[in-house]
N, C-alpha and C positions, 0 to 999 in steps of 0.2 A: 504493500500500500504506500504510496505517495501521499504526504501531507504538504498537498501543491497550496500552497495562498495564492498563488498566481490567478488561480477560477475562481475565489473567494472575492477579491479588491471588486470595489464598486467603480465601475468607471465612467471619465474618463480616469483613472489616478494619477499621483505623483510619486516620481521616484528622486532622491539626491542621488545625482550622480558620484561616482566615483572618481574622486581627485589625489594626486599627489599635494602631500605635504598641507593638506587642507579639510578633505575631510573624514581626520582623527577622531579620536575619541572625545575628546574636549569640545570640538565643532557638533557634531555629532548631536553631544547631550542639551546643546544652547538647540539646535531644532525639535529636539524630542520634549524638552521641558518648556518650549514659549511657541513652538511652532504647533505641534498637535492639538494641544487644544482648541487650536482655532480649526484643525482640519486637515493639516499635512507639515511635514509630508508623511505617503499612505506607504512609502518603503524606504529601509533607507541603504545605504552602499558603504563600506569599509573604503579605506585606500586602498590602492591595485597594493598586490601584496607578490613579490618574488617567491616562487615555489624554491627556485634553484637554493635564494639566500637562505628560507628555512630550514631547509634539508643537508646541504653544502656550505654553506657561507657560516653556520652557526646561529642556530634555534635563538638565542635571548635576546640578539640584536633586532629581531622584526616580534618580540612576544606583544609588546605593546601594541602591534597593531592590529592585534587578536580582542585584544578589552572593547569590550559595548557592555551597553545598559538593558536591563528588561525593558525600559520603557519606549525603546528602538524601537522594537518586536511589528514587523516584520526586517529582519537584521540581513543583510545577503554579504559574506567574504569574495572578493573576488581575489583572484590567482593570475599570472603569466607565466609560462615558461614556451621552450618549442618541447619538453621530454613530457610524455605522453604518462611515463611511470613517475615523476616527481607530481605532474597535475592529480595521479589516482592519490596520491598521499596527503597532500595537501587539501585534496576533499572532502578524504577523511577523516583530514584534523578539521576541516569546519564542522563533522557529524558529531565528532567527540566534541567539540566546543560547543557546541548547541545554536549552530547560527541556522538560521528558517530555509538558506538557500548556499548554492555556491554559483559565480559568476567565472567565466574563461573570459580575460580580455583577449581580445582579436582586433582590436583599433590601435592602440596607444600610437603616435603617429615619433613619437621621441626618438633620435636617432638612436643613442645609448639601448633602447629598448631594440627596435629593429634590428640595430646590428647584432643581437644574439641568436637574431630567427626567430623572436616572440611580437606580440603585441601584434601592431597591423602586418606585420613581417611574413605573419600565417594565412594572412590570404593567396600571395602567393602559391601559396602549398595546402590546396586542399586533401591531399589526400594526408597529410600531417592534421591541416583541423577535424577533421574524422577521427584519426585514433584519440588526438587529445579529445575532442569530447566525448567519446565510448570510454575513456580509460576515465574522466572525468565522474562520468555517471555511475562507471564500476565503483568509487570510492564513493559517490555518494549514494550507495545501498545497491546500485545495477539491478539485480533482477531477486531480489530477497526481499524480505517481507518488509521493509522500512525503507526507504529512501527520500532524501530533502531533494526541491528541484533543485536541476541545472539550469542554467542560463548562459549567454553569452553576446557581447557589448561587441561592435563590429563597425567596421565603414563600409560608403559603397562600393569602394575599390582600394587599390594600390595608387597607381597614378592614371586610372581614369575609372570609369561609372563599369562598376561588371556585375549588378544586383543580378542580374537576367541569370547567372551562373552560379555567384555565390551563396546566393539567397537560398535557394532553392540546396544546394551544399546543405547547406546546416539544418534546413529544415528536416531532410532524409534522415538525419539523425533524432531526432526527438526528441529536442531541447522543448524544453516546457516553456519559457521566455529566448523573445531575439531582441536587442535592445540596438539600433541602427541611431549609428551619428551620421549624421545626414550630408557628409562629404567625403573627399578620397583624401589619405594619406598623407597625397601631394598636397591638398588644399590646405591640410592643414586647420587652421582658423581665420585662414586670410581673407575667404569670400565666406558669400551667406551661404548658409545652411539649405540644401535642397530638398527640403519637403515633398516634391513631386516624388522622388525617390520612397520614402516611408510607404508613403499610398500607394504607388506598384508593390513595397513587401506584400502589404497586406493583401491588395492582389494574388501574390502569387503562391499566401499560405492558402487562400479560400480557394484558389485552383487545385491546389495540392490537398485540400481535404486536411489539412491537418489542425488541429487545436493549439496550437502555439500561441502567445500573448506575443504581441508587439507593439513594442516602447519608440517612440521619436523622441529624438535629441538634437538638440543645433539653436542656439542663436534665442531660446525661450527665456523672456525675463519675467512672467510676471502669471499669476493661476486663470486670468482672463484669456491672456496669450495662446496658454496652455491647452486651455478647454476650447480654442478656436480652430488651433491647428488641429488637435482631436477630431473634430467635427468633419474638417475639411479633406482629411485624409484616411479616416475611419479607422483608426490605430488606436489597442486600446490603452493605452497609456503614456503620458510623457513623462521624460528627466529633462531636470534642470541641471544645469553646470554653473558658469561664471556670473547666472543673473542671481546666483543664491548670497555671493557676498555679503557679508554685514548686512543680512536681511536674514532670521530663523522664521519668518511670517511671509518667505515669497511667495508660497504656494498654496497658502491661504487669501483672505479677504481683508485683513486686518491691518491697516494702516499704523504700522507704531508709533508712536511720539520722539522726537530726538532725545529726550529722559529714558525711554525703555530701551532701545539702541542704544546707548553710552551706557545703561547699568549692565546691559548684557554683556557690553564688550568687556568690562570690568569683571565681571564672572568668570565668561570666557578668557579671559588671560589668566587671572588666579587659579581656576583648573588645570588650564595646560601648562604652568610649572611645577602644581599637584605632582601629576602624571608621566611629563618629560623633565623636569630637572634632573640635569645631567647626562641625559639621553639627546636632546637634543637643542636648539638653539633658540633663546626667548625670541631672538631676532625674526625669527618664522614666523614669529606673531604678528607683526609690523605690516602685511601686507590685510589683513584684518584689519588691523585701523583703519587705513586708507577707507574701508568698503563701509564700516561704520560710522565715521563720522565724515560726512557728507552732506549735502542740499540743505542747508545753513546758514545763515550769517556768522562767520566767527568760523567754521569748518576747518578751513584753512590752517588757520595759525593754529586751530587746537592740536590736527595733525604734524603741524609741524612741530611742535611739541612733543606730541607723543612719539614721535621716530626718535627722539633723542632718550627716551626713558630703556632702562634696563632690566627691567624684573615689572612684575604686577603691581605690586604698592606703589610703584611711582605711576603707574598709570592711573592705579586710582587717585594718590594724591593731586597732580595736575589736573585730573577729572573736575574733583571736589573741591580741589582748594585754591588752584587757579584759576581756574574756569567757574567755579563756581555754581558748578550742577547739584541739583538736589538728587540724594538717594530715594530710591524708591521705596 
């Protein structure tokens, strides 16, 4: 038995995308505790997570990027690698960890990543994304009496549009989710996002007879946006990426106050040196700021301020005591 949420979410839904170096566990828990209440998001996504490093590189250097909260729930790990038998292990440490799903990235467009022969590297080589997601689905339960879905985040090509081929690729396999960024490789982030693409997948799973859930991704800022493009493309579900910045209510309705944004950001910093001190760089934080305090008077100079702080407490003290924000 599969205990799919995928046929459960109301849709259209939201998913946080999965980011590097952004959305952690401290990012993570500012959407779970200010964002759902209001409504989303309705999944959410770990940082792409190295199989190779887990298994080769040494397990305690990526353990932190295994931590989530109940209140995630529905929680998905995703994975890269191009070894077929590091993806089955790595799936099965998301079953032992108790995350709802596991994800295979197939897009990451980074070169570092590509040049391993992972991330969007694997379009290339379908007969490689086949074994990794067979070998995938073996670790998350294959053909025994438990299994969490797989899924798998993708572009529409390498360095041109090849959904007509690859789409159809993955779907053969029986990925419970296909989650399509809605440009090639090449593109990158540099043009818009093509939508018209999302809406041929969905085409070409209802030609194929199969029940797969499909996610659009590209260029989405806001839950209006979201449930537009939904509409327009009949996909049931969208992720957000870079429109989530210093926003844990983009995918709700809820407009927050410049007071609820500046208390969160102050949350969210005091967690993430909870979590990471010592592990990793407060400095990582700073690209946070920028996203939160914004569309303002005073914006400006508060961020410029806050680039110069070192630890959490001084971001709260400039918060509070320079600037002079009331706590919540």
């Amino acid at each position: 038995m599969t205990d799919n949420f995928w046929q459960k979410l109301n849709k259209p839904f939201f998913a946080l995308a999965p980011m590097a170096d952004v959305t952690d566990a401290p990012f993570r828990a500012m959407f779970a505790k200010y964002g759902k209440p209001f409504g989303g998001p309705d999944v959410m996504w770990t940082e792409f997570i190295s199989a190779d490093g887990l298994f080769l590189g040494g397990f305690d250097a990526l353990e932190k990027d295994l931590i989530y909260g109940e209140n995630e729930r529905p929680i998905v790990a995703q994975f890269f690698s191009k070894d077929p038998e590091l993806m089955r292990r790595a799936s099965e440490l998301a079953v032992e960890r108790g995350f709802d799903g596991v994800d295979i990235n197939m897009g990451c467009p980074a070169a570092v990543i590509c040049n391993q022969g992972a991330g969007a590297a694997i379009i290339k080589n379908k007969k490689l994304a086949k074994e990794i997601i067979r070998a995938t689905k073996e670790g998350a339960g294959g053909s025994a009496s438990w299994r969490i879905p797989v899924s798998v985040k993708t572009r529409t090509g390498y360095s041109k549009n090849e959904i007509e081929e690859w789409i159809p690729a993955i779907l053969e396999e029986g990925v419970d989710a296909l989650i399509l960024h809605a440009r090639t490789k090449k593109e990158m982030s540099k043009v818009p996002a093509d939508w018209s693409a999302v809406a041929r997948a969905v085409e070409i799973r209802d030609v194929m007879g199969v029940d797969t859930v499909i996610i659009g991704n590209g260029d989405v800022k806001s839950k209006e946006e979201g449930v537009r493009r939904a509409e327009e493309t009949g996909c049931d579900g969208i992720m957000m990426g870079r429109g989530i910045f210093g926003n844990p209510w983009a995918m709700t309705d809820h407009q927050a106050t410049k007071e609820e944004r500046l208390n969160v950001m102050i949350e969210h910093a005091h967690l993430y040196e909870k979590i990471f001190e010592g592990r990793k760089p407060f400095a990582l934080m700073k690209k946070h700021f920028k996203a939160y305090v914004s569309g303002w008077d005073g914006a400006k100079e508060l961020r410029t301020k806050l680039m110069e702080a070192e630890n959490a407490d001084e971001v709260e003290r400039i918060v509070y005591k320079v600037h002079k924000v009331e706590s919540l």
